[in-house]
Residue, then its C-alpha position, 0 to 999 in steps of 0.5 A: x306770082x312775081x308778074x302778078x305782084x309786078x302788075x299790080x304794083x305798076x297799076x298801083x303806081x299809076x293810080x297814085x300819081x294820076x287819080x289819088x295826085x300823089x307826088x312821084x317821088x312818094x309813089x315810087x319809093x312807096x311802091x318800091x317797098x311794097x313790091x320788093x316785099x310782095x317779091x319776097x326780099x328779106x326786109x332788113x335788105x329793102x331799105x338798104x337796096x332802095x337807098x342804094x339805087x337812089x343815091x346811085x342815080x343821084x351820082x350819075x345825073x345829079x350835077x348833070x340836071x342842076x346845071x342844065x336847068x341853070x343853063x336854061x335859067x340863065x338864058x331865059x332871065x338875060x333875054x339869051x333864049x329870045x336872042x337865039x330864037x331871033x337869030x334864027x328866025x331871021x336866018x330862015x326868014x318870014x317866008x319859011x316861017x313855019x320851018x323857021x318857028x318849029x326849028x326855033x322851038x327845037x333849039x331854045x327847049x334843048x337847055x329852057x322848059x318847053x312851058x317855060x318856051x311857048x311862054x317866051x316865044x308866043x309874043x313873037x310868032x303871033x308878030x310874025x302871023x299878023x306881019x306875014x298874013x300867016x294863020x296863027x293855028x299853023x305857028x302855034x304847031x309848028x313852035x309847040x311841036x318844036x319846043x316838045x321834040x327837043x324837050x323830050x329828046x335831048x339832054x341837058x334838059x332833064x327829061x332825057x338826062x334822067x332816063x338816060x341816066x337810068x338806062x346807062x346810056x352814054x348822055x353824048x350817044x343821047x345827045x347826038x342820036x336825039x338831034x337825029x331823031x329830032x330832024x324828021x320829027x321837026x320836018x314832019x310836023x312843020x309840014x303838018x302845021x304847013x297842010x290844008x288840015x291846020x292852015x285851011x281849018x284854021x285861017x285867021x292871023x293872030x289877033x290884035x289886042x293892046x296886050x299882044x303888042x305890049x308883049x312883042x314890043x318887050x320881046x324886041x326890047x329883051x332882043x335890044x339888050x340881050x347878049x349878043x347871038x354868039x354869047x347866047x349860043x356858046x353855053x349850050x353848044x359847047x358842052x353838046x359838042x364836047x359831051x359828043x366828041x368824048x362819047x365818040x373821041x374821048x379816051x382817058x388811056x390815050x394821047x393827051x387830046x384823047x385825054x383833054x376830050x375825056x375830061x372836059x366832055x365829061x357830062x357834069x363837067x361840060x354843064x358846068x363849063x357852060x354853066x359859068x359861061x353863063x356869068x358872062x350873059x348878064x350885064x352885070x354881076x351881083x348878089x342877083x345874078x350870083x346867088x338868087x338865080x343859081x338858087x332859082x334854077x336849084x329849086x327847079x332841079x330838085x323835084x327832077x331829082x329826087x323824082x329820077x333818085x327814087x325811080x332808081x331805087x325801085x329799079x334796084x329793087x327790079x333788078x333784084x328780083x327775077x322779074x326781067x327776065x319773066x317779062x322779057x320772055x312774055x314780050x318775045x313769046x308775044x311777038x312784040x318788037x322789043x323796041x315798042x316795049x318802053x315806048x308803048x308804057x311810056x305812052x301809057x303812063x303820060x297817057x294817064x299822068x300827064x308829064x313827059x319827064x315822069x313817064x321818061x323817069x318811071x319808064x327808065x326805072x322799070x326798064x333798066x334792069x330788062x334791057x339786057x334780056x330785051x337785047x335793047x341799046x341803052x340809047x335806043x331804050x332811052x329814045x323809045x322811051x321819049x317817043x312814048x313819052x311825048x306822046x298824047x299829050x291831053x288834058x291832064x298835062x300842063x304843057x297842053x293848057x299852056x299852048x291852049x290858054x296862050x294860043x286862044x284854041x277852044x278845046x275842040x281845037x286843041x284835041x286836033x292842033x296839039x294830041x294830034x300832033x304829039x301822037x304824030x310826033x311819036x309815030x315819027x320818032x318810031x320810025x327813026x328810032x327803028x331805023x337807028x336801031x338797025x345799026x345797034 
């Protein structure tokens, strides 16, 4: 009866979120109580066990969302992310530009939304198309699957942050393992995005339109008087790189580097060195900068948030129950690597809802309490489920509308050009974390 009550609560779940358009945050604290009452939990303790693991999960990535989307605010309105993506583009050069457009996307979308990415660069490699005589298609892949790999893959965007969070998985184990994943994922769909299957069916450079050239003049424009390429990286690259060497260095019981790593590599206090890095990109400081933007980034954070909080309170309310070790014992009589498991019902719920982060969420608050039965790393567990949630990305999802609509592809093609490309960045992905998990 515990796994009858379990499966009607995941389909429930599903259904309120995709078909009846119920936020997240209301359908997974409603099905949180309707579960923990179906598996019998005296009700004057459900109230208290959900609380509990919402606020849980708020400490551990609470300030650590906040101050990756600040990061990422900051970036886009001082014009630091287009420094970045120029610098390296121009590293690469137009002769490689696929490789150079999908290494781009990759790292802008690691502190900036992948939505928010496509929007900032598309004025760029439709530039770069009609100066290269490069077909428009073949950059359009090459930037969405770069924007979508790191996007899903590595923290601080709060994708990961959030299911790693969940998992209780070391966020620099995530980061670093993530960048890994992230490689062949980026090589595999440049060389897709390169093949006579993009480029041959889809020939034509970008168009020209009074619009277009509007657009790139201000992207140059935005470049001109951005901060400069080294100010730009610095907040991102140091809190990634102080993040990792504490998860592998850091010791609060050692010398006193060992000591320094283990602070400063915290997660939330790394973001927050960056972030107030971040005051150094403007031109100017005021009211604007200070106050209007932090409070720009907060609004973006808290729906993130409170959606991640309430998956954890449903999985407090799991890990209550005996349902884990019911279901691991299914998946192990089945013969299903442990592995595919949260990949295959990340897959499944982005399939039906459309977002990334609430697959990589709900997922992560579903699994957490199984991962010890399953004999799954944390880690691993949180990149399996960003394979699965990165993948069939169609029609209910904004980020697929976004590369459409801004990329001019008619329906048909965008089935081909961007779903296509996503299941193939899930494959990809699989396989590397299969691999990584043979060293686990």
């Amino acid at each position: 009866m515990l796994l009858f009550w379990f499966i009607v609560s995941i389909v429930l779940l599903i259904v309120m979120i995709s078909k009846l358009k119920i936020h997240a945050f209301i359908s997974l604290l409603t099905i949180a109580l309707f579960f923990g009452i179906c598996a019998g939990i005296p009700m004057s303790e459900l109230p208290t066990l959900i609380a509990e693991g919402f606020g849980g999960t708020m400490t551990s990535i609470g300030i650590v969302i906040v101050c990756g989307v600040v990061i990422g605010t900051f970036l886009e309105y001082t014009g630091g992310a287009q420094k970045i993506a120029d610098a390296i583009l121009k590293l690469i050069g137009i002769k490689r530009a696929t490789y150079a457009t999908a290494v781009t996307g990759a790292f802008v979308s690691i502190p900036v939304f992948c939505d928010s990415g496509f929007v900032i660069l598309n004025p760029i490699i439709k530039g770069l198309s009609r100066r290269g005589g490069i077909p428009y298609a073949s950059l359009v892949v090459a930037l969405m699957a770069g924007l979508l790999c790191t996007h899903s893959f590595v923290p601080p965007t709060p994708g990961p942050v959030a299911a790693a969070g969940l998992y209780g998985a070391e966020i620099g184990q995530v980061m670093f393992y993530g960048l890994i994943v992230s490689v062949p994922v980026v090589i595999v769909c440049s060389i897709w995005a390169n093949s006579r299957f993009v480029k041959g069916a889809f020939p034509d450079v970008a168009p020209v339109s009074d619009l277009d050239a509007q657009q790139e003049k201000e992207f140059e424009e935005v470049v001109e008087h951005a901060p400069s390429t080294l100010k730009s990286f610095i907040p991102i690259l140091l809190p990634i790189i102080t993040i990792i060497l504490k998860s592998f260095f850091g010791d609060a019981d050692g010398n006193i580097i060992q000591k320094v790593l283990d602070f400063i590599g915290t997660p939330w206090v790394a973001l927050l060195i960056g972030t107030a890095i971040c005051f150094l990109l403007p031109t100017k400081l005021n009211e604007t900068v200070t106050n209007h933007w932090v409070a720009k980034s907060l609004e973006g954070a808290a729906e993130i948030m409170c959606i991640t909080a309430a998956a954890g309170g449903f999985a407090k309310v799991l890990q209550a129950t005996t349902i884990g070790d019911t279901l691991t014992g299914l998946v192990l009589n089945a013969g299903l690597p442990a592995v595919f498991v949260p990949y295959l019902m990340a897959a499944l719920i982005n399939l039906a809802q459309g977002s990334a982060t609430v697959a990589l969420t709900t997922v992560g608050g579903i699994l957490a309490p199984m991962l010890p039965a399953l004999g799954l790393h944390p880690v691993i567990a949180t990149l399996a489920t960003a394979a699965g949630s990165l993948s069939f990305c169609h029609t209910n999802s904004s980020y697929f509308w976004c590369v459409t609509k801004l990329g001019n592809l008619k329906l048909n093609q965008s089935y081909r050009l961007i779903t296509l490309t996503s299941v193939m960045m899930g494959v990809t992905a699989m396989v590397a974390i299969c691999i990584l998990n043979m060293f686990f």
